[in-house]
C-alpha positions in Angstrom: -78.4 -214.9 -88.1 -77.7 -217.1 -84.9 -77.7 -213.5 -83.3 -80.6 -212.7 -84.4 -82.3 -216.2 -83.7 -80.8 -216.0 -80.0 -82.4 -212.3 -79.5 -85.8 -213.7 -80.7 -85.5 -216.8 -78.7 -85.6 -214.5 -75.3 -88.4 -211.8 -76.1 -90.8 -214.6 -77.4 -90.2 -216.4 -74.2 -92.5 -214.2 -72.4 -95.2 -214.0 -74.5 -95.6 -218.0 -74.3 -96.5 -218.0 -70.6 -99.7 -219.7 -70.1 -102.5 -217.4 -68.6 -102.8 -219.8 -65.3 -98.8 -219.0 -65.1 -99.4 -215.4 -65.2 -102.1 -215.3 -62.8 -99.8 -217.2 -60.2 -97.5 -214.6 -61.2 -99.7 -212.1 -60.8 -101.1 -213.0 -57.3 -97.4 -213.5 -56.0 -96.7 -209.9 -56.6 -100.2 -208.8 -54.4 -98.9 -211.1 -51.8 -96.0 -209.7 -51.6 -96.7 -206.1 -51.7 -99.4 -206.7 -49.0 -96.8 -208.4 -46.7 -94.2 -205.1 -47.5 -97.8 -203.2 -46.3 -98.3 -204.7 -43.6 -94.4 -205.0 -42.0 -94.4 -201.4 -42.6 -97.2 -200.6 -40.1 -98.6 -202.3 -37.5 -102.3 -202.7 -36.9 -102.5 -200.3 -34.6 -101.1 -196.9 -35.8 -100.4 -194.8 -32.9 -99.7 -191.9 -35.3 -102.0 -188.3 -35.0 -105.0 -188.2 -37.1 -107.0 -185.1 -38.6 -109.8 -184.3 -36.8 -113.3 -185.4 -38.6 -117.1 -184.3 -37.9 -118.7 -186.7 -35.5 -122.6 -185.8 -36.7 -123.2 -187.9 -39.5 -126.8 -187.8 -39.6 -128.8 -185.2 -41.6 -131.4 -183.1 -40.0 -134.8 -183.7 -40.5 -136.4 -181.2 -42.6 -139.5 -182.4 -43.7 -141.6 -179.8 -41.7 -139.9 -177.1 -44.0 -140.4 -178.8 -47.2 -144.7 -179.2 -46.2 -144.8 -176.1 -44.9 -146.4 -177.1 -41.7 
């Protein structure tokens, strides 16, 4: 039975962590995979990009559409 009490002890340990606890817990692990980002690569990424469209705006088409 003290087995048993022992192996219960440690899995309801978790479950009594208070939400503010796991919200620090939480945020740690963004930090931290933020600063892993950001040591990774630099600001600047000198690295070759794929080539997008530059025209961004549509044409106007509203002679078409009135028919004028």
């Amino acid at each position: 039975m003290e087995e048993k009490q022992a192996g219960g002890e440690l899995s309801a340990e978790p479950k009594k962590i208070s939400l503010a606890e796991a919200m620090k817990r939480k945020l740690e692990q963004k930090k931290q995979a933020q600063y892993g980002a950001k040591g990774s690569t630099d600001h600047y990424s000198t690295a070759t990009k794929k080539m997008t469209s530059q025209i961004k705006k549509k044409p106007n088409n509203q002679k078409k559409r009135t028919g004028v």
